[in-house]
N, C-alpha and C positions, 0 to 999 in steps of 0.2 A: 449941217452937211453941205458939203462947196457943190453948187452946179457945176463945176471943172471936173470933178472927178469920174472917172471912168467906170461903165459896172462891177470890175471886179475890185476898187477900192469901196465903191461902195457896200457891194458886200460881203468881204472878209472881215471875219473877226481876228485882229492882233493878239500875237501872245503878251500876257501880262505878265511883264518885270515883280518882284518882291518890291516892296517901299525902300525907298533910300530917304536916309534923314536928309535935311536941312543942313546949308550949308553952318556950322557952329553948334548945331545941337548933338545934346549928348545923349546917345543913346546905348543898351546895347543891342547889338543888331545880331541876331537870330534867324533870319529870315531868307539869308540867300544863298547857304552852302559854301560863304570863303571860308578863307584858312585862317584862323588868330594870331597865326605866330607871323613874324615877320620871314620875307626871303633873305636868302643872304644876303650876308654883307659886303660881298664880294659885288655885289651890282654898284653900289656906288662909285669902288674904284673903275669899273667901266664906264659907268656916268661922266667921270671926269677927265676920260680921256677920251671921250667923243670931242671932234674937230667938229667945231659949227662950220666949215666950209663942204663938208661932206655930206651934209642936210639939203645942198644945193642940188644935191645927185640923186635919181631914183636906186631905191634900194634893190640888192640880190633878187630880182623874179622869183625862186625857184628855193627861195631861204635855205640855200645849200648847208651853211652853219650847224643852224636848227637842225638839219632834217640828220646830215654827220653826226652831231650832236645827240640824238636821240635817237638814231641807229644801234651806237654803241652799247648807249642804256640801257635798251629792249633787246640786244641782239641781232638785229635784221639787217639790212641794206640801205643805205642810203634812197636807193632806185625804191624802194618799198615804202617808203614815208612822203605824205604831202601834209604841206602846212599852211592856214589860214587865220583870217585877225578873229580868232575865237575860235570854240568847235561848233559853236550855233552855224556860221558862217561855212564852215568844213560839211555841216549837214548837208545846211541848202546845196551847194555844190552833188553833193553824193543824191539829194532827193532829183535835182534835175541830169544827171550823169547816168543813171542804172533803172532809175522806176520812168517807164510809160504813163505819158499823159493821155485823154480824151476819154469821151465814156464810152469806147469799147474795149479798152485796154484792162488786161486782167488788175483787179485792185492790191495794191498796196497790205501785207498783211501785218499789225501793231497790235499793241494790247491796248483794253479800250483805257486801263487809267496808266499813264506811263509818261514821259517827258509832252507837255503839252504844246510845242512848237513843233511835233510831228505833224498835227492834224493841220497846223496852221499853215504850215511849208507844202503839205496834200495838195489845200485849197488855191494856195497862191499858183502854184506850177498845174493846177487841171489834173493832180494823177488821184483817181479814185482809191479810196481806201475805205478798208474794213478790218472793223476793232473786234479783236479777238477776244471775248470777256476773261478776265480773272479769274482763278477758285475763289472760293467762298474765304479761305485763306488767306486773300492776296497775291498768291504765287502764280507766274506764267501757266498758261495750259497747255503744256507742250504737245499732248498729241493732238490737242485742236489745231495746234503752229503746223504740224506735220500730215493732217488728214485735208484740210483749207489747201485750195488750188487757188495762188496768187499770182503777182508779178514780183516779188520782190519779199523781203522780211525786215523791219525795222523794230530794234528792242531796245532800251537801256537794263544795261547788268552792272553789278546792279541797280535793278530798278526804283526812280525816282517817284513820286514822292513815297514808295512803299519801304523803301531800305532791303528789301530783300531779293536776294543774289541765285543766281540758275546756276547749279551743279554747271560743270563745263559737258559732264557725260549727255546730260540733257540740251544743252546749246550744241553738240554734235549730231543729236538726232532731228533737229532743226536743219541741224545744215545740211544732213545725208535726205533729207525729206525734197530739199529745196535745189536740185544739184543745177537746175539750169538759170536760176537768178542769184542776185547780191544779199544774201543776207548782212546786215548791216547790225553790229554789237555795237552800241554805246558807252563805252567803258568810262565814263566823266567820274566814276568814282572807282574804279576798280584796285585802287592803290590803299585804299580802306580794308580790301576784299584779301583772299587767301590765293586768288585763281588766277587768270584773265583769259581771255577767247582767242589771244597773239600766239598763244602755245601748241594754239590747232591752224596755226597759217599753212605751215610747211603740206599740210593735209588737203585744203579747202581754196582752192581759186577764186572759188564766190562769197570767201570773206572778206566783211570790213570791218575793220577795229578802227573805232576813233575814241580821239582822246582830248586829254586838254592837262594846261599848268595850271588853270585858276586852282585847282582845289588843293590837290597834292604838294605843290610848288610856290603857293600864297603869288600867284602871278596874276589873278582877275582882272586888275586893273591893267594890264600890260594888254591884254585879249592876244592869246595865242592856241591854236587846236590846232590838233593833228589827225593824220588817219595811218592805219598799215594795213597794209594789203598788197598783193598778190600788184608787179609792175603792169600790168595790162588796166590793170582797176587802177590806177595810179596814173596812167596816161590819160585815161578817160578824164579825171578831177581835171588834169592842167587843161585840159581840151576846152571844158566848159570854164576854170580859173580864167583863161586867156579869151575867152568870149563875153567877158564879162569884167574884170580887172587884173590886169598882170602883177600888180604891184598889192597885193594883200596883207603882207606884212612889212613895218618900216622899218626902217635901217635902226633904229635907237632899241626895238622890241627884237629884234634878231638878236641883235650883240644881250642883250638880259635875258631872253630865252636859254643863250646858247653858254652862258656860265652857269646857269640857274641849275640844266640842266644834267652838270658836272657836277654840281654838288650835292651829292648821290648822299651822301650818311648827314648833310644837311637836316635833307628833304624826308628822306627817311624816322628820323628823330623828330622829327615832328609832328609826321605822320600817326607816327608811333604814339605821342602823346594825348592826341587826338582822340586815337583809339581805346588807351587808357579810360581817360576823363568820358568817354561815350557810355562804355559798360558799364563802369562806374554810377551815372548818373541814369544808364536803363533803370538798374538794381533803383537806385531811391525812386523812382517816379512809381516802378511797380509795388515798392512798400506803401505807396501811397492809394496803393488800390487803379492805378491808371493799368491799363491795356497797351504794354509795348512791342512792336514788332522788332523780332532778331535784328539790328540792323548791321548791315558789312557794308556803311557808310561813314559819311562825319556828319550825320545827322540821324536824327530820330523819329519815326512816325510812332503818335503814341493818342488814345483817343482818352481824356482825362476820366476821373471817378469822381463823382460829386457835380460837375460844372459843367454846363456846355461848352463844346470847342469855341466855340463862335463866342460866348462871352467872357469865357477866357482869354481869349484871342486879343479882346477888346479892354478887358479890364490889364491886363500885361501891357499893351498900348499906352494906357493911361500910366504906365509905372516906368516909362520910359523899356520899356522891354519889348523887340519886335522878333514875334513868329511868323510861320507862314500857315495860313487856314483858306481851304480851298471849297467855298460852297457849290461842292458837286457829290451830286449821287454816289452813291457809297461809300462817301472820305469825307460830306461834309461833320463828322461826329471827330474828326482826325487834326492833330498840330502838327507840321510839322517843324521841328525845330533842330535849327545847326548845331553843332558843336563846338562852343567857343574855347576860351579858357577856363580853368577850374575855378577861378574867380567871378568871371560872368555867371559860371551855371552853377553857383552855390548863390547870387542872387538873383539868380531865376528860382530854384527853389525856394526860398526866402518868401519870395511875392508869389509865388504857389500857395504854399502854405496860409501867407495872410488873406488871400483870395478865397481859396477853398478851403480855410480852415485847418488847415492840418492834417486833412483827416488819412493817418498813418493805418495799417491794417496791425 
């Protein structure tokens, strides 16, 4: 621990990234919710008509492209979309923009197991929170979200690491509950999903939908997130965007975002595949006697039959195979695992089976 650092680095706990391999090893990687399939191919012809003198210049402020771009997509307004280098980043933005800091300020309300850079972003910015527990189920407890007197509502839909997705009629009694603050939807997978919470903007002032390319759009490595909502909640983000960096997305991530995001039956087809190969591989895991929740993601939370999570976890490690396994209260018996190609997770089964046997019901 550095004697430079100040009390609050000393004590916040950071969110913990999934393992990224080595640069040259091979692995398959499971563990952090991208996409397998490649983005278009349409980016490289834009790749090679970038002017390296143009690198010279700070990029668009206000990623007007993107934000056209992914107006059209969604249906909404330009004025209605902001864009940041990720949606992690588009968070922090919305956690310091809508939720009150200090400890008199009504707390923050989240579910206790749900995206865990919620809690993290709480602690960094001073704004109290309190976690709403799960059913027994896994699923939100909406009328706990709706009976809780907070400052605010912070969710993922669907929710991470659980895979499972809130009715939209339920995420509206959220919102009708909450009428004088931001409730905040996290939609980083909702393109998995049947729904999305964008469909009730026209309704709800105090919504925020945000989103992101990584998953949908195989963009991860680009880091691009967005939000929609209502132009007043949108003013707010640049307020604090421009208090902090004007320039959040570069000129080279704009121009890929903003084809990326034209290639609508691309991204779709993908998607789609995604979600094939998901159900697909529910169905085998639970002939294997494992525990899988519904997921309306591109991954899986599933709690094994036969093996602990944890040394499945560990023995898959050893086989070049990375999940994600989170030793905390009530998930730590839980994997969760991405969805790659149908190739990857016919030799994730494989090394299931040798691992645990086989044992099929």
């Amino acid at each position: 621990m550095s004697r430079f650092w100040n009390e609050k680095t000393r004590s916040i706990e950071p969110y913990v990234a999934g393992e990224q391999p080595k640069p040259g090893q091979k692995v398959i990687k499971l563990n952090t919710n991208e996409n397998p399939y490649p983005a278009t191919p349409k980016i490289r012809e834009i790749l090679e008509q970038v002017e390296i003198g143009t690198l010279g210049r700070y990029p668009d402020t206000s990623s007007r492209p993107v934000r056209e771009a992914l107006a059209e997509y969604y249906q909404v307004r330009p004025e209605q979309v902001f864009c940041g280098n990720g949606s992690d980043e588009v968070l922090a933005f919305a956690f310091q923009a809508f939720f009150e800091s200090g400890s008199s300020a009504a707390p923050l309300l989240v579910p206790d197991i749900s995206y865990s850079f919620y809690p993290v972003y709480a602690d960094l910015y001073n704004i109290p929170l309190k976690k709403i527990p799960l059913k027994e189920d896994f699923r939100i407890d909406v009328d706990a979200f709706c009976s809780e007197k907070g400052g605010g509502v912070a969710f993922a839909n669907p929710n991470a690491p659980t895979s499972l997705k809130l009715p939209m009629t339920e995420v509206e009694k959220i919102l009708q509950a909450n009428p004088d603050h931001v409730v905040l939807v996290d939609e980083a997978y909702a393109a998995f999903s049947d729904e999305t919470a964008r469909d009730l903007l026209p309704k709800y002032k105090n919504l925020l939908v945000t989103g992101t390319l990584s998953k949908s759009h195989s963009l991860a490595g680009v880091r691009l997130g967005f939000v929609i909502g209502d132009e007043e909640l949108i003013e707010g983000l640049c307020r604090i965007r421009d208090s902090f960096n004007s320039y959040p997305v570069g000129c080279i991530a704009q121009k890929v975002a903003t084809v990326t995001v034209k290639e609508k039956e691309w991204v779709e087809e993908n998607v789609r595949k995604i979600c094939v190969t998901r159900d697909r591989i529910k169905e085998e895991l639970r002939k294997r006697g494992w525990t899988v929740l519904d997921s309306k993601t591109n991954f899986l939370f599933a709690r094994p039959a036969g093996i602990g999570a944890d040394l499945l976890y560990t023995k898959l490690r050893e086989k070049c195979i990375l999940v994600r396994y989170f030793n905390k209260p009530r998930i730590n018996e839980y994997l969760r695992i991405t969805i790659g190609t149908d190739e990857e997770m016919d030799a994730l089964l494989k090394a299931v089976d040798e691992i645990a046997g086989g044992n099929k019901l």
